[in-house]
C-alpha positions in Angstrom: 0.0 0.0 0.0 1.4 3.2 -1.0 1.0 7.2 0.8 2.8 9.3 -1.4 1.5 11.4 -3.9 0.4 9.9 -7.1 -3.2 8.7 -5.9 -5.2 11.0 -7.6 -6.8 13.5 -4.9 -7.7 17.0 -5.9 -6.9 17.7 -2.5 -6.1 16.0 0.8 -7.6 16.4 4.6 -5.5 14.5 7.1 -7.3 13.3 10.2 -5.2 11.9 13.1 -7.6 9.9 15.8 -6.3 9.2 19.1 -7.6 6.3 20.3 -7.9 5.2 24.4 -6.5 2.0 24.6 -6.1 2.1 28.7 -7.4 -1.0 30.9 -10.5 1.4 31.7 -11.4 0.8 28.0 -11.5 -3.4 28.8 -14.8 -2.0 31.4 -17.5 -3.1 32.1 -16.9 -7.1 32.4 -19.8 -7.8 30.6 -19.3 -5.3 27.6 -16.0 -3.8 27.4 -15.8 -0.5 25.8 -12.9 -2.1 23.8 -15.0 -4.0 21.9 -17.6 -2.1 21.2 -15.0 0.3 19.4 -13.3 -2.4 17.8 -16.7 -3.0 15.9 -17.3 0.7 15.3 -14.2 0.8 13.7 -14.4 -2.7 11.3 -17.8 -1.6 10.6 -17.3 2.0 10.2 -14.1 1.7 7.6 -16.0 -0.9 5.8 -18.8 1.3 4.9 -16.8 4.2 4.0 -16.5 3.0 0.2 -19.8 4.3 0.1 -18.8 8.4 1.0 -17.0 9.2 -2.8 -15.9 12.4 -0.8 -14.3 11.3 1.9 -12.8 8.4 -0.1 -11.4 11.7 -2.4 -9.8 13.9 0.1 -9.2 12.4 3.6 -6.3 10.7 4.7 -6.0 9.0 8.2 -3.3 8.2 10.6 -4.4 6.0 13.5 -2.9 6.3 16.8 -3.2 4.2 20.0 -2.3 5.3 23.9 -2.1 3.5 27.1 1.0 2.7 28.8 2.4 2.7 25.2 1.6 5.2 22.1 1.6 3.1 18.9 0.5 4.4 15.7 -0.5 1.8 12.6 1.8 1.0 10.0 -0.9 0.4 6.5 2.1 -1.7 4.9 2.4 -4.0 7.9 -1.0 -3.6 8.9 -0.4 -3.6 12.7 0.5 -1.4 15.5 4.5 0.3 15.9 5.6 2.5 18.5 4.9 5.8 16.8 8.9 7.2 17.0 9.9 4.0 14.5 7.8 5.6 10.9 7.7 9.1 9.6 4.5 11.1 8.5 4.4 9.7 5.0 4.3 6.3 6.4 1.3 6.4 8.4 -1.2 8.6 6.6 -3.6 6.2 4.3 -6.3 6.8 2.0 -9.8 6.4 4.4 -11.2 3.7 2.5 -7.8 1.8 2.6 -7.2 1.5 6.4 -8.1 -1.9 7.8 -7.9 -0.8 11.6 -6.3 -3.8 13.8 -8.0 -5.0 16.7 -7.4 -3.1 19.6 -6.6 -4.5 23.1 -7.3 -2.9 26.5 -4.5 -2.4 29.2 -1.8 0.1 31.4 -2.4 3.8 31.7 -3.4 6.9 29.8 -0.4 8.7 28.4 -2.4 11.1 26.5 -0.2 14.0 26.4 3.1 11.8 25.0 0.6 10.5 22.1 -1.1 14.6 21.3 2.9 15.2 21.1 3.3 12.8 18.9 0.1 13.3 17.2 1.2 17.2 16.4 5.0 16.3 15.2 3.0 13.9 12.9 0.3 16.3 11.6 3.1 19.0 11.5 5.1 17.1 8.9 2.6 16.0 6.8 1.0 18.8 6.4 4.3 20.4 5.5 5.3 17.9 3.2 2.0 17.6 1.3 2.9 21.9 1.1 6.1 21.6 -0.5 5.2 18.6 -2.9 2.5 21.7 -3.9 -0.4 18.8 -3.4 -3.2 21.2 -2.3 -4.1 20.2 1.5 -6.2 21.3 4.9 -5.8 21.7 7.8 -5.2 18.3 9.7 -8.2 17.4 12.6 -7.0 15.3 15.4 -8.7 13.5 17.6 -8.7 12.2 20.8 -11.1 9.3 22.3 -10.9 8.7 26.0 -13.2 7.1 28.4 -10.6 8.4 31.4 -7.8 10.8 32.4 -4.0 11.9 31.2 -1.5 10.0 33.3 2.2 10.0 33.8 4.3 6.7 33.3 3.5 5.3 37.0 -0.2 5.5 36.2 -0.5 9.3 38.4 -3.7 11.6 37.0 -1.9 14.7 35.7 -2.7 17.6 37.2 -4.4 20.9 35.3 -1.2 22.5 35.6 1.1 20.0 33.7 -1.3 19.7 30.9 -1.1 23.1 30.4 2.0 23.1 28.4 0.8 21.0 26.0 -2.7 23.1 25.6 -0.4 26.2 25.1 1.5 24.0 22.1 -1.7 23.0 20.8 -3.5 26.7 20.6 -0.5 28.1 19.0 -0.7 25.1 16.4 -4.2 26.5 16.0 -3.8 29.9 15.5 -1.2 28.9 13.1 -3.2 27.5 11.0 -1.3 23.7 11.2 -4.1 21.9 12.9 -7.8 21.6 14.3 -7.6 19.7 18.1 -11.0 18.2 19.5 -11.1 16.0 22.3 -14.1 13.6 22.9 -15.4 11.7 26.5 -17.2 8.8 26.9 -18.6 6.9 29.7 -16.5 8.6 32.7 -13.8 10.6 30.9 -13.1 14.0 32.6 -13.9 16.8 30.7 -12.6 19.3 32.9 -9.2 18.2 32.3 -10.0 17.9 28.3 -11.2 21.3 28.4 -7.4 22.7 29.9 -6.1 20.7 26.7 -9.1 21.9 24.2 -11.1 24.7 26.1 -13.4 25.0 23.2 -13.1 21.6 21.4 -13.6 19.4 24.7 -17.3 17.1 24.3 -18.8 14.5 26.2 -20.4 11.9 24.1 -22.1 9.5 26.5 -25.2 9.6 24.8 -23.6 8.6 21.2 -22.1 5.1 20.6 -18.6 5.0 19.0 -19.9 4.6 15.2 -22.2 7.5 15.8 -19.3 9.4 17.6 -16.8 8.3 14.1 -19.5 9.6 11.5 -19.3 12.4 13.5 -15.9 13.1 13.5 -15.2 12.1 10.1 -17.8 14.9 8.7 -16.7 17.3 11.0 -13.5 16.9 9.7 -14.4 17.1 5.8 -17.0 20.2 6.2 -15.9 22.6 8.9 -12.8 24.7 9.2 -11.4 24.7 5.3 -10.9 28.8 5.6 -12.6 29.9 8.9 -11.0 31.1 11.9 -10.1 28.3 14.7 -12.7 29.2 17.0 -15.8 29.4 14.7 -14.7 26.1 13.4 -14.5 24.8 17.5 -18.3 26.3 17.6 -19.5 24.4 14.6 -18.0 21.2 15.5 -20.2 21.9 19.3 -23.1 23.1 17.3 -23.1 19.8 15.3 -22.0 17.7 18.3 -25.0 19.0 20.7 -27.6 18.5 17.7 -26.5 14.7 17.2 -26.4 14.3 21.0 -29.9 15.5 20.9 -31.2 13.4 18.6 -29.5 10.5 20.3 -31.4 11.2 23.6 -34.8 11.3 21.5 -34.4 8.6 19.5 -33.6 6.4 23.3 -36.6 8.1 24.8 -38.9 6.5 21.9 -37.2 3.2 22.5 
């Protein structure tokens, strides 16, 4: 499988997702979270040769986090440790990733994968520039059903993720990315909104092939030439209709 740049897009949209791979994700007993996103994903790529548009323009990097950050390797078709491929390696067409099947275990080390996530997005975004292949900003995304921890498995404080918020707003301005962070079933939001004050959500209401359709078209619609912020307030506009809906459709159930 090749991701250079004879594939025939008009123009490219690079998504990085962020996936939650922590031992929370392996909860409840009788139907881990792990394996309900493990279906959302088979099922979701599957379908996705039905969107011509997305199949055009976006490009995807996948990226897993728990004691370990791993991103996927297309060629191999299996997880790496994300320092041992560069960008052009681990981008792939949407309808050609065939997402591996994800286990549950260890901590959160969110903050070493959005590092790695940005350094990522950074140079492919940069190379896609200078090979003159017309581009958008990259969206990344970040799944979690918990908290940012160090290596020993300690919650990080507000404070320490700071730092990395401050890299990731400058990114922003800058016009090199689009960060959203997304909770489920227990995450805490407060400490997604120091990383993403205006792109934090909490999805508990959507399951995690609603939550990807959503991503995905916020992605490929919002935030081609608009300012960072109105693009955070479409993305919530969009997020609090689905969520909506979600909650009716239940209460007719």
């Amino acid at each position: 499988m090749t991701t250079g740049f004879g594939e025939g897009f008009d123009e490219r949209q690079p998504v990085v997702l962020l996936l939650d791979t922590s031992a929370s994700m392996g909860r409840p007993d009788e139907r881990p979270r792990i394996d309900e996103l493990n279906e959302a994903l088979a099922a979701w790529f599957d379908g996705v040769r039905r969107h011509g548009r997305l199949r055009s323009r976006v490009e995807v990097c996948l990226i897993t986090f728990d004691s370990h950050v791993r991103v996927y390797a297309p060629r191999e078709q299996t997880l790496v440790p994300v320092e041992s491929l560069p960008a052009d390696q681990v981008f792939v067409p949407v309808d050609g990733m065939r997402p591996p099947r994800l286990a549950a275990s260890g901590y959160t080390r969110m903050t070493v994968a959005v590092d790695a996530a940005l350094a990522l997005a950074r140079e492919r975004l940069h190379t896609l520039r200078a090979h003159r292949v017309q581009v958008l900003r990259p969206f990344l995304w970040v799944l979690t059903d918990g908290a940012p921890s160090d290596a020993e498995g300690r919650p990080l404080d507000a404070e320490v993720l700071r730092d990395t918020a401050r890299v990731l707003r400058q990114g922003e301005r800058d016009r090199e990315w689009v960060f959203q962070a997304v909770g489920v079933h227990g995450a805490d939001l407060d400490l997604l909104r120091v990383l993403a004050p205006k792109g934090a959500h909490l999805l508990d209401s959507l399951g995690f092939g609603q939550i990807l359709d959503l991503l995905f078209y916020s992605s490929d619609r919002f935030g081609a030439e608009q300012d960072v912020d109105a693009v955070h307030a479409q993305v919530a506009e969009l997020t609090a209709r689905r969520a909506r809906m979600a909650d009716l459709e239940r209460g007719y159930q």
